[in-house]
C-alpha positions in Angstrom: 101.5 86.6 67.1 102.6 90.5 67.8 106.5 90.8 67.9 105.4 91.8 72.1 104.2 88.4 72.7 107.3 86.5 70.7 107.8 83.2 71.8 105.0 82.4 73.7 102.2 80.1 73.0 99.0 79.6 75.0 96.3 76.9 74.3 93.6 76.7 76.8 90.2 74.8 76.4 86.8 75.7 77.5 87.1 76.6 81.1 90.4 76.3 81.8 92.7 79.3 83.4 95.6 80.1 81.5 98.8 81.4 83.6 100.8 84.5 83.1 102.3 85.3 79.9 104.6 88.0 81.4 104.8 89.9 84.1 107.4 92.9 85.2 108.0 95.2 88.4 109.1 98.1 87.4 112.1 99.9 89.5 110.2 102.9 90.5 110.4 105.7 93.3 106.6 106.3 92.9 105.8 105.4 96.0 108.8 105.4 98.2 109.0 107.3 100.8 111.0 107.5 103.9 109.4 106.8 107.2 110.8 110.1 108.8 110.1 112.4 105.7 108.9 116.0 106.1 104.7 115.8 106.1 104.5 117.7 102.5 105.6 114.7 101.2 104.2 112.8 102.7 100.9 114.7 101.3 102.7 114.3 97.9 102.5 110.5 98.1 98.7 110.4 99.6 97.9 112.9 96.5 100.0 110.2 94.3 98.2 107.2 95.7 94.6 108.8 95.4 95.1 109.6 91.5 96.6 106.1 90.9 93.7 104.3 92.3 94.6 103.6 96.2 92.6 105.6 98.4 93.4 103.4 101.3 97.2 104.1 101.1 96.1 107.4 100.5 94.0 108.0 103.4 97.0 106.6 105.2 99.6 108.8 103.8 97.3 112.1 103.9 95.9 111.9 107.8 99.8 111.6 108.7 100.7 114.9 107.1 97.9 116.1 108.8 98.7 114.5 112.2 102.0 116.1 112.1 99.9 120.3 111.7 100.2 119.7 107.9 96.9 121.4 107.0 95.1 123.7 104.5 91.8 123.4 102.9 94.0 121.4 99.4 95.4 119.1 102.1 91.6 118.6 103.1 90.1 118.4 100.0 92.2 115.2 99.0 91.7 113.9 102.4 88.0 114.3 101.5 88.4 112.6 98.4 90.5 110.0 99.8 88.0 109.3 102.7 85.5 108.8 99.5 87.1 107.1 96.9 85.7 103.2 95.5 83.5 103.9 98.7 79.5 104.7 99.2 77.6 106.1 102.1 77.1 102.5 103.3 80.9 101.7 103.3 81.7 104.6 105.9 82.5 103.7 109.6 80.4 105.7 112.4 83.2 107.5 113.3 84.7 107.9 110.0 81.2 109.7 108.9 81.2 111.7 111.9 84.9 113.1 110.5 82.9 114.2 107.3 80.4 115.9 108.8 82.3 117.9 111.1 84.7 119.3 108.0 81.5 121.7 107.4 82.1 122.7 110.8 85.2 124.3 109.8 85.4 125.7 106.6 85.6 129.1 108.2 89.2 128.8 109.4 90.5 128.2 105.9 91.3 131.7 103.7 89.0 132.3 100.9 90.2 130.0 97.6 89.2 127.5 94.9 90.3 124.5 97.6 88.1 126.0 100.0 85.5 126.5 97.4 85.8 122.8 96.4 85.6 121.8 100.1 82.4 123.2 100.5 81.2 121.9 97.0 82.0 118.2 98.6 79.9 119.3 101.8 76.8 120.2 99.9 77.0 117.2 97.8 77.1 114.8 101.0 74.4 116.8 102.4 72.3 116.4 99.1 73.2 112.6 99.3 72.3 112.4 103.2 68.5 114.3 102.7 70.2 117.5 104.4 69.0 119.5 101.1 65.9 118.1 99.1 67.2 120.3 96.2 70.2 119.1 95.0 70.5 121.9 92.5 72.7 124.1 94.8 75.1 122.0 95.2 75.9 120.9 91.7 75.6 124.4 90.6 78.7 124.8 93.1 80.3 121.5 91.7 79.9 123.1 88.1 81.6 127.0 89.0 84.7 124.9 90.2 87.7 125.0 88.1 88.3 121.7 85.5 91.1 120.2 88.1 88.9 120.2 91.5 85.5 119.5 89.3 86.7 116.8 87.8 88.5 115.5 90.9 85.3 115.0 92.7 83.3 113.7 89.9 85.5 110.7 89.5 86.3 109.8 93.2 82.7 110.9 94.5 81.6 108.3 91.7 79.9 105.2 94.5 78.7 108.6 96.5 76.5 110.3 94.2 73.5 109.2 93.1 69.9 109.9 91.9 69.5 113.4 90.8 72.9 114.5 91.7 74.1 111.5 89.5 71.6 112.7 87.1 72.9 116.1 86.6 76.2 115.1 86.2 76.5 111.3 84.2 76.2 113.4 80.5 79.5 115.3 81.7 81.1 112.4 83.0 80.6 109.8 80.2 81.3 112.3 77.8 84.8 112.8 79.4 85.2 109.2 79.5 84.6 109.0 75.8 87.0 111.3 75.3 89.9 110.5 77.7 89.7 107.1 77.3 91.4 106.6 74.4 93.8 110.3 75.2 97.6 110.4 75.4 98.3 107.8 72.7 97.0 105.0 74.2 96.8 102.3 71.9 100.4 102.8 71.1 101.9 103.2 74.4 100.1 101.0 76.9 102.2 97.9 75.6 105.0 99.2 76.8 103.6 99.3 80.7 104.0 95.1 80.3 107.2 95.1 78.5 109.5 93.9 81.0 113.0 96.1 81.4 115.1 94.7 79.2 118.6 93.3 80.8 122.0 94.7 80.3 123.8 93.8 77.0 126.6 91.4 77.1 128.7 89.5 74.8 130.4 86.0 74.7 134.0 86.8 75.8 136.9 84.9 73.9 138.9 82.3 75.3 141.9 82.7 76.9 145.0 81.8 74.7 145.6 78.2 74.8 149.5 78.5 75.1 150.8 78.2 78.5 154.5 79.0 80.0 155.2 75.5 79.3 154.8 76.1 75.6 156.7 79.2 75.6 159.5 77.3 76.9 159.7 74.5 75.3 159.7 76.9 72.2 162.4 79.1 73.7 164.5 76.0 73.9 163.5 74.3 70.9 164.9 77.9 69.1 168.4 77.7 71.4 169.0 74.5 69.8 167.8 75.7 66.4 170.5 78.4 66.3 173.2 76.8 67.8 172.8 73.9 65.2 172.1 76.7 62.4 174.9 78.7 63.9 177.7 75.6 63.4 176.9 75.1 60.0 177.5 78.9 59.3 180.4 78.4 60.7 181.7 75.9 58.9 180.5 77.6 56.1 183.0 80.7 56.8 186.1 78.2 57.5 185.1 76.9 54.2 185.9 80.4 53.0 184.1 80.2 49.6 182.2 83.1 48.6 179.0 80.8 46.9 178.3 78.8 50.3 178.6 81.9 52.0 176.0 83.3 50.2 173.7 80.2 49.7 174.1 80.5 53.6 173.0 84.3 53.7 170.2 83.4 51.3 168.9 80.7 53.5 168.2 82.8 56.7 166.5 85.4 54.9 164.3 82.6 52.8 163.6 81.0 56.3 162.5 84.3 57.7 160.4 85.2 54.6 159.0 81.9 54.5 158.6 81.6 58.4 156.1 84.8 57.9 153.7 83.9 55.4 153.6 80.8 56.2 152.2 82.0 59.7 150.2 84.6 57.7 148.8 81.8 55.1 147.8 79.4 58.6 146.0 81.8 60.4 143.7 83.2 58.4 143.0 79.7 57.0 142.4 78.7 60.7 139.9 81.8 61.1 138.4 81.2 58.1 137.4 77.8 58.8 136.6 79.0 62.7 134.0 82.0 60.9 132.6 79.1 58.3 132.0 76.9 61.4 129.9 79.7 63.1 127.8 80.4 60.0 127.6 77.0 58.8 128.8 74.2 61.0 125.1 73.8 62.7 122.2 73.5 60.3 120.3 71.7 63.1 119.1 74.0 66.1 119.6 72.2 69.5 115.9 71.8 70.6 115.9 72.3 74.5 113.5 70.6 76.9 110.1 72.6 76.6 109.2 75.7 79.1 112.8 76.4 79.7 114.7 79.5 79.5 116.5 77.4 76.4 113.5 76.4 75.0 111.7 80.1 74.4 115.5 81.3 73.4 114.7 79.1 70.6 111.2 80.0 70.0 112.2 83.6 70.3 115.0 82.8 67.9 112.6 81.2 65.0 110.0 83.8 65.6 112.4 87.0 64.7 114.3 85.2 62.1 110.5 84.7 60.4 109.9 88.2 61.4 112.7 89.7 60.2 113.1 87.8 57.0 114.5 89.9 53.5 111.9 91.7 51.6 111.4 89.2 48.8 113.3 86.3 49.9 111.7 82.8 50.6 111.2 82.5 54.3 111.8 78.7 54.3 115.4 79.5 51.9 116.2 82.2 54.6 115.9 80.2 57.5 117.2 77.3 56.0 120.8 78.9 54.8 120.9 81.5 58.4 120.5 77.6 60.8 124.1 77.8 61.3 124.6 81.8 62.4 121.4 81.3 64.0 122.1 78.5 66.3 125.6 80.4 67.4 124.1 83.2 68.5 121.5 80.8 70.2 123.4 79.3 72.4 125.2 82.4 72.8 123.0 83.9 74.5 121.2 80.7 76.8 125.2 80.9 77.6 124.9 84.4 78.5 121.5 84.7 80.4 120.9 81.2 81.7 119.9 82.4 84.7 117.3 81.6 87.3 116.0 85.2 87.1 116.6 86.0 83.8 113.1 86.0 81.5 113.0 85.9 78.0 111.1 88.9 78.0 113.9 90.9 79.1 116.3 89.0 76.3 114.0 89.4 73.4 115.4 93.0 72.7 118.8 91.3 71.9 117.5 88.5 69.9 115.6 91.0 68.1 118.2 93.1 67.2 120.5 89.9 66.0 117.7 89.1 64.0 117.9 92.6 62.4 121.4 92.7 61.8 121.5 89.4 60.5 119.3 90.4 57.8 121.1 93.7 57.2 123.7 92.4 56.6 122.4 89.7 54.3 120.9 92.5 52.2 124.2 94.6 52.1 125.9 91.5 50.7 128.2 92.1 53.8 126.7 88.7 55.9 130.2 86.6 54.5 132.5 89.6 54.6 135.2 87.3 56.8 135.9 85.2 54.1 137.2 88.4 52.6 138.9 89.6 55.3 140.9 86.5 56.3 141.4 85.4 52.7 145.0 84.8 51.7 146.2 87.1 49.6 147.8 85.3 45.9 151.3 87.4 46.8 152.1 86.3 50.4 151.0 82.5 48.9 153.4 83.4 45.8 156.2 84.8 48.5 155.6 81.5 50.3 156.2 79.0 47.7 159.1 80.9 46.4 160.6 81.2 50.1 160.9 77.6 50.3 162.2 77.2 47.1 165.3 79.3 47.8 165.5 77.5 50.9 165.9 73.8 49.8 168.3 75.2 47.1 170.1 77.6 49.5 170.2 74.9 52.4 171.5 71.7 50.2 174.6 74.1 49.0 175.4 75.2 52.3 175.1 71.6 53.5 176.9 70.3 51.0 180.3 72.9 51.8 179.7 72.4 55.1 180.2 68.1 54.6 183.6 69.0 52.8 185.0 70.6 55.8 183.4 67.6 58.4 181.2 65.6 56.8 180.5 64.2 61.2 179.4 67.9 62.3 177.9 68.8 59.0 175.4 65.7 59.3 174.7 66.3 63.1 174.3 69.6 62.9 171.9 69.4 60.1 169.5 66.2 61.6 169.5 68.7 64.6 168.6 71.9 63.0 166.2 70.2 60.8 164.7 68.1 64.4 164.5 71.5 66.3 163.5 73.4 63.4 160.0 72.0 63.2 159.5 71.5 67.1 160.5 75.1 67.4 158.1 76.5 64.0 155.2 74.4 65.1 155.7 75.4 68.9 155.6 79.4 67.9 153.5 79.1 65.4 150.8 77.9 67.8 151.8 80.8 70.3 152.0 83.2 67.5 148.6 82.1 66.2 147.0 82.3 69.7 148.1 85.9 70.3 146.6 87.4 67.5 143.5 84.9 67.7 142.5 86.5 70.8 143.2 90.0 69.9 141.2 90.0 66.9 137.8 88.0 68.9 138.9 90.2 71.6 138.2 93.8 69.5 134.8 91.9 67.9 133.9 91.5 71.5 134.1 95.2 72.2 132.4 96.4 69.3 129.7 93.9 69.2 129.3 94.6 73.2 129.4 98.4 71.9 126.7 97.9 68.5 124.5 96.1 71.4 124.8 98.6 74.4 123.6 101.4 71.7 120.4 98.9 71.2 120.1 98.7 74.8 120.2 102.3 75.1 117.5 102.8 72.0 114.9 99.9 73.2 115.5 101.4 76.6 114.7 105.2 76.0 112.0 103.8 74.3 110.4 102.1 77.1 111.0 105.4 79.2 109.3 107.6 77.1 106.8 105.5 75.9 105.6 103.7 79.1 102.7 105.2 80.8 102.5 106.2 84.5 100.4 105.2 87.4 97.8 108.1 86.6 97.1 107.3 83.0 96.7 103.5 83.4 94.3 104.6 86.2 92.8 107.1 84.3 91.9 104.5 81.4 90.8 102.3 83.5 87.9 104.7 84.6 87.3 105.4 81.7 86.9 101.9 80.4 84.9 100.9 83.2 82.5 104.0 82.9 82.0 103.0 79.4 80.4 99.8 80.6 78.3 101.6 82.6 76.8 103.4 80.1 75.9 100.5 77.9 74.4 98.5 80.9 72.0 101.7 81.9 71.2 102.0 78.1 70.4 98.6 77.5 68.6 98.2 80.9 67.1 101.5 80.1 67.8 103.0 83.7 68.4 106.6 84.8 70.6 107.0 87.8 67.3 108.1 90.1 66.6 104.1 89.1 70.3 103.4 90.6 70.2 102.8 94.6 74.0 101.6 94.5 76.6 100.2 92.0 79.4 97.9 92.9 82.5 97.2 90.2 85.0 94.4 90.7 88.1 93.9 88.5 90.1 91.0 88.3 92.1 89.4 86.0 91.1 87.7 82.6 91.9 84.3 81.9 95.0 85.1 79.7 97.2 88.4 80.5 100.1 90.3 80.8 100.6 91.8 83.9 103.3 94.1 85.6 102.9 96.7 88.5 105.8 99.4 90.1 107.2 98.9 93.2 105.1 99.4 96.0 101.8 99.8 93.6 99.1 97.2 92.6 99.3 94.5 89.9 98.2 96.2 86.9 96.7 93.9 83.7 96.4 93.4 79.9 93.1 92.2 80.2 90.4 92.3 82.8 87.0 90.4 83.9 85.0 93.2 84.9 82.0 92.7 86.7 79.3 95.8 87.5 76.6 95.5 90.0 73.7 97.4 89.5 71.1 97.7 92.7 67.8 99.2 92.0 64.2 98.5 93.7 63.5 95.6 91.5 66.8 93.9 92.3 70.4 93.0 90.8 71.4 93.9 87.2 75.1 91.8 86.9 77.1 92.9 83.7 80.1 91.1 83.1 82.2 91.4 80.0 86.3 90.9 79.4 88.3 94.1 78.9 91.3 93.8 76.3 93.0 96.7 78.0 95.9 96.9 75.6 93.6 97.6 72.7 90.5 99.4 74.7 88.2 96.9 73.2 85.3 94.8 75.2 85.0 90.9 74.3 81.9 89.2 74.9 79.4 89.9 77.6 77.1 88.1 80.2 74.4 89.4 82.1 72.2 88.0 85.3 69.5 89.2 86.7 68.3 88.1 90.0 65.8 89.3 93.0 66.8 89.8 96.2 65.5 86.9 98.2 67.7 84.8 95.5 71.1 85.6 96.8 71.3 82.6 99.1 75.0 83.6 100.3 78.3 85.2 99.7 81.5 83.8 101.0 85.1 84.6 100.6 87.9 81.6 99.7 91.2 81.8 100.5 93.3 79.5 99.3 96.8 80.0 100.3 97.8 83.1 101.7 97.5 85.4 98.5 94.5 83.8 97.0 91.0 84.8 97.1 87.8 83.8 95.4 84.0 85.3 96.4 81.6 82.6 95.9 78.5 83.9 95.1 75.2 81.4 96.1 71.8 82.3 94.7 69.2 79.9 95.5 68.1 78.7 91.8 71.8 77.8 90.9 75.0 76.4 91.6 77.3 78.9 93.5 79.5 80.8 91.2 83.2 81.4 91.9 84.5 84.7 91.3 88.4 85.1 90.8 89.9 88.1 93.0 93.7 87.3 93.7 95.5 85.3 91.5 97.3 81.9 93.6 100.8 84.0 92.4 99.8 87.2 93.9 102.9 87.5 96.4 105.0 90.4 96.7 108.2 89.8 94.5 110.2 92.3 96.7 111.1 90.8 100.0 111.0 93.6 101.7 107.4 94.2 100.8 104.9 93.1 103.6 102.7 90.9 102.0 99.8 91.4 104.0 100.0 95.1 102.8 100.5 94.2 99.1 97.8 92.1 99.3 95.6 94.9 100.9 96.6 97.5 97.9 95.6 95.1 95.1 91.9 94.4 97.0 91.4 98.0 97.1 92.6 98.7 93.8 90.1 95.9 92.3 87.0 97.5 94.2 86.5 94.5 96.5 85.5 95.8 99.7 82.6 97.7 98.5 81.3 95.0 95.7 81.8 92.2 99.0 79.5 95.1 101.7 76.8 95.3 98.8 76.4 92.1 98.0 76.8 90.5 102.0 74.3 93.2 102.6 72.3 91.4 100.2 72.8 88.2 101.4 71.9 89.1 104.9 69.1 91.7 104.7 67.4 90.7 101.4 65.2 94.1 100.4 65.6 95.4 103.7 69.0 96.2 102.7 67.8 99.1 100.8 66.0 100.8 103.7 69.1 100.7 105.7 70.4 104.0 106.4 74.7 104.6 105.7 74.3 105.7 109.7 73.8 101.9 110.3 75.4 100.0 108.0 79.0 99.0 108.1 81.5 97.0 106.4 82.6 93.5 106.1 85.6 92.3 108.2 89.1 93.0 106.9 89.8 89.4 105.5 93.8 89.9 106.4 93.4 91.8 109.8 90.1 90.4 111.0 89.3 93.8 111.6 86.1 95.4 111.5 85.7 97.5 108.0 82.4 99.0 109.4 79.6 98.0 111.8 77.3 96.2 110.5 77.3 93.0 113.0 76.4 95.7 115.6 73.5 96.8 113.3 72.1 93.3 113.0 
């Protein structure tokens, strides 16, 4: 188990679909934008949604700049790209290609720059694609005398567009950069930190409130009025007595009382906190088990797991854990006491626990673990000053009793049962109050600097995540570069050049066990992916699947079908509530296959998110509209798909709008 995926445990059997480990939304202005903002940036977010993966919100955000005489040939050129992006040919609407093809129309009103010079490489490319030019070589030696930033731009989002000999003349290029982003920018140490959910604000158990009340105080208060008016007749007697002994016994007695009084209140309280502290550390060597699943429940497992983790160099784990139960439990249920809340995850706890762990252990090492039994250990002296106190006391008191009896033996015995009566009532009753006070002023300044110690751990686990966390464009950017990867080893395996390619299709969705998290207003983004490529040649339907750890950049397993195209019996969509969706794939030889899209828990965690909208962004950014055209296509048409021109073939129907994506009904 990594210390990331503390305290959870996942068993799943063949077939079964294991749940979420974690997920996180991540506060984020990426994509917020307000509805009456000026149209460059409005641009901005188009330009931010097409790099991150949406080119439907892009599209969106990019033709409203435009709408409102926000134009240039870079506004263009993304709008081009947006227009282009996850889509083919076959995936354009009429009207949609007809806005393509009049761009080459006019080029001539924008000044003479590399965005115009990129526009036009786009327009030759489409015209290659579309038979306009039966030399593509023109048009990629254009592509190539582009700067990196537009070149590359157009190689990655053209990627469904370009095929054959354009595709040819550019895959070398493109895998090679592939190869060599895909693991760029300190990947495999930062992309963990995307799915670490924000850890929540530090907070420590606050002491309780003194137990004394007014009602104690005064009792006390009276208690001590009696006290001194009983203590205050015998000294008078004392005086009429007018010996110069009992006077003194007398004088000798107050100050014994006083000094007695004081260490004995010294001596009782830091017994008291001694035994309080061994309580803490010792007093629970059994850990109170909670029901399983509950926020309780992975407290402890999270507990266990960094206490193992965290265990001295050298020690025996089993010793360690066995003499650290008691500290460990109260800082358990400290914190189920803090956090139990109904949106509180572990995930966002495990920082603290962590860093309990860690100073635990720190502490153990320094020898500084039991440092309060040093610190409220009575000293021998005020002990010594004790004993000796009382000791003058008794002896002072019986001599100044005894001259008091000679003057009146009636008030001397009175006064005496009564000061000796209110005397303890009145110690007991203020050293309770006196106890209290300094109780909770010394739990009081731990709280502070414990809440201080753990707000600077808050601050260092939170920087962390800051600076380490990847954005929106690198995750994207991996991603491609991942799924390029497979590419390459399905064409080399099925020994294919892209002339052999008449269409590709790739759909991601989500592997059986994950992480996921997402920022606001983006798609759900994963820890591992099922990702499925559909290769369409002459011959028929090359189907590479194959699990994609993304954390680590590493591939598990794959699976491959083959199958004609008369065998694709039918392709329907599912939907099972209202976020999930499955495509059920029918060939004619087998039983239909069910293809995961949208998890059942795919809603939008922020109210104010329109779900329908949410649910659109995480379709688009999973490539499902064009793998669903291809392969109804298929379904429909059989061969006769491939002699389809893109001038005829639409889309599928939006599955949340019922809206036409293309024509393709009209067509048939």
């Amino acid at each position: 188990m990594s210390e990331r995926d503390a305290a959870t445990t996942n068993t799943a059997g063949p077939g079964a679909t294991v749940g979420i480990q974690a997920e996180e939304v991540h506060n984020s202005t990426v994509y917020q934008v307000l509805p009456d903002a000026p149209p460059h940036q409005k641009y901005a977010l188009g330009v931010r949604f097409l790099e991150d993966g949406l080119p439907t919100q892009a599209r969106k955000h990019i033709a409203e700049a435009i709408a409102h005489e926000y134009d240039n040939a870079e506004v263009r050129f993304h709008w081009m790209l947006a227009m282009l992006s996850k889509r083919s040919h076959r995936d354009l609407t009429p009207a949609e290609r007809a806005q393509l093809e009049d761009q080459a129309n006019v080029l001539h009103k924008y000044p003479d720059n590399e965005w115009k010079r990129a526009l036009e490489a786009i327009c030759e490319l489409l015209d290659s694609q579309l038979g306009a030019q039966d030399d593509p070589a023109l048009a990629l030696e254009k592509l190539h005398a582009l700067p990196s930033r537009q070149r590359d731009k157009i190689i990655r989002h053209l990627d469904l567009v370009l095929t054959g000999g354009v595709k040819d003349g550019l895959w070398a290029e493109a895998r090679q950069a592939a190869e060599d982003a895909r693991l760029s920018a300190d990947r495999l140490d930062r992309v963990w930190a995307y799915f670490e959910l924000d850890p929540i604000r530090p907070r420590a158990r606050k002491p309780a409130e003194e137990a004394t009340t007014f009602a104690d105080r005064l009792r006390a208060v009276l208690w001590s009025c009696l006290f001194a008016v009983a203590v205050g007749h015998l000294g008078w007697l004392v005086v009429v007595h007018a010996s110069p002994l009992p006077i003194l016994a007398y004088l000798v007695a107050l100050v014994a009382g006083y000094v007695g009084a004081r260490n004995g209140l010294e001596w009782r309280y830091r017994t008291e906190r001694l035994h309080a502290k061994d309580r803490d550390y010792f007093g629970h060597s059994q850990i109170n088990r909670a029901p399983e699943g509950g926020f309780a429940n992975r407290v402890d497992h999270s507990f266990t797991y960094y206490f193992t983790k965290y265990a001295p160099k050298g020690a025996n784990r089993d010793a360690w854990l066995a003499e650290t139960a008691g500290i460990r439990n109260t800082l358990r249920d400290e914190i189920v006491e803090l956090y139990r809340e109904e949106r509180v995850k572990i995930g966002q706890v495990n920082w603290l626990i962590r860093y309990l762990a860690r100073d635990v252990r720190d502490r153990w090492e320094a020898g500084t673990l039991l440092e309060y039994r040093e610190r409220y250990r009575t000293r021998p002296s005020t002990k010594l000053w004790c004993f000796l106190s009382l000791a003058a006391l008794i002896a002072a008191t019986v001599k100044v009793i005894d001259a008091a009896a000679q003057e009146d033996l009636l008030a001397a015995v009175i006064a005496t049962l009564v000061a000796l009566l209110s005397g303890r009532f009145a110690t007991m009753q203020w050293l309770q109050i006196a106890s209290e006070r300094r109780r909770f002023a010394d739990e009081y300044r731990e709280h502070d600097e414990q809440l201080e110690l753990r707000h600077a751990e808050y601050l260092c686990w939170k920087n962390k995540l800051d600076s380490t966390r990847p954005s929106e464009g690198e995750m994207e950017t991996w991603l491609t570069c991942d799924k390029t990867m497979i590419l390459d080893v399905a064409l080399r395996h099925y020994r294919l050049a892209w002339r052999d390619i008449i269409a590709h299709a790739f759909l991601q969705t989500p592997a059986r066990y994950y992480k996921r998290a997402r920022v606001s207003g983006g798609p759900w983004r994963y820890s591992k992916y099922d990702i499925r490529l559909f290769l369409i040649t002459h011959d028929g339907v090359r189907e590479v699947a194959t699990e994609l750890d993304f954390e680590r950049g590493s591939r598990n397993g794959e699976e491959r079908n083959n199958f004609r195209f008369d065998a694709v019996s039918s392709v329907h969509v599912a939907s099972t509530g209202g976020s999930s969706y499955t495509l059920e794939l029918t060939l004619m030889n087998g039983p239909t296959r069910n293809i995961r899209v949208i998890d059942l828990n795919m809603e939008a965690s922020d109210p104010a998110e329109d779900t329908s909208e949410f649910i659109r962004i995480n379709l688009d950014s999973a490539g499902f509209a064009h793998t669903l055209h291809i392969l109804e296509g298929i379904a429909a048409e059989g061969k006769n798909w491939i002699d389809r021109t893109p001038h005829v073939i639409g889309n599928s129907r939006d599955l949340l709008t019922g809206v036409d994506w293309g024509s393709r009904e009209q067509a048939l």
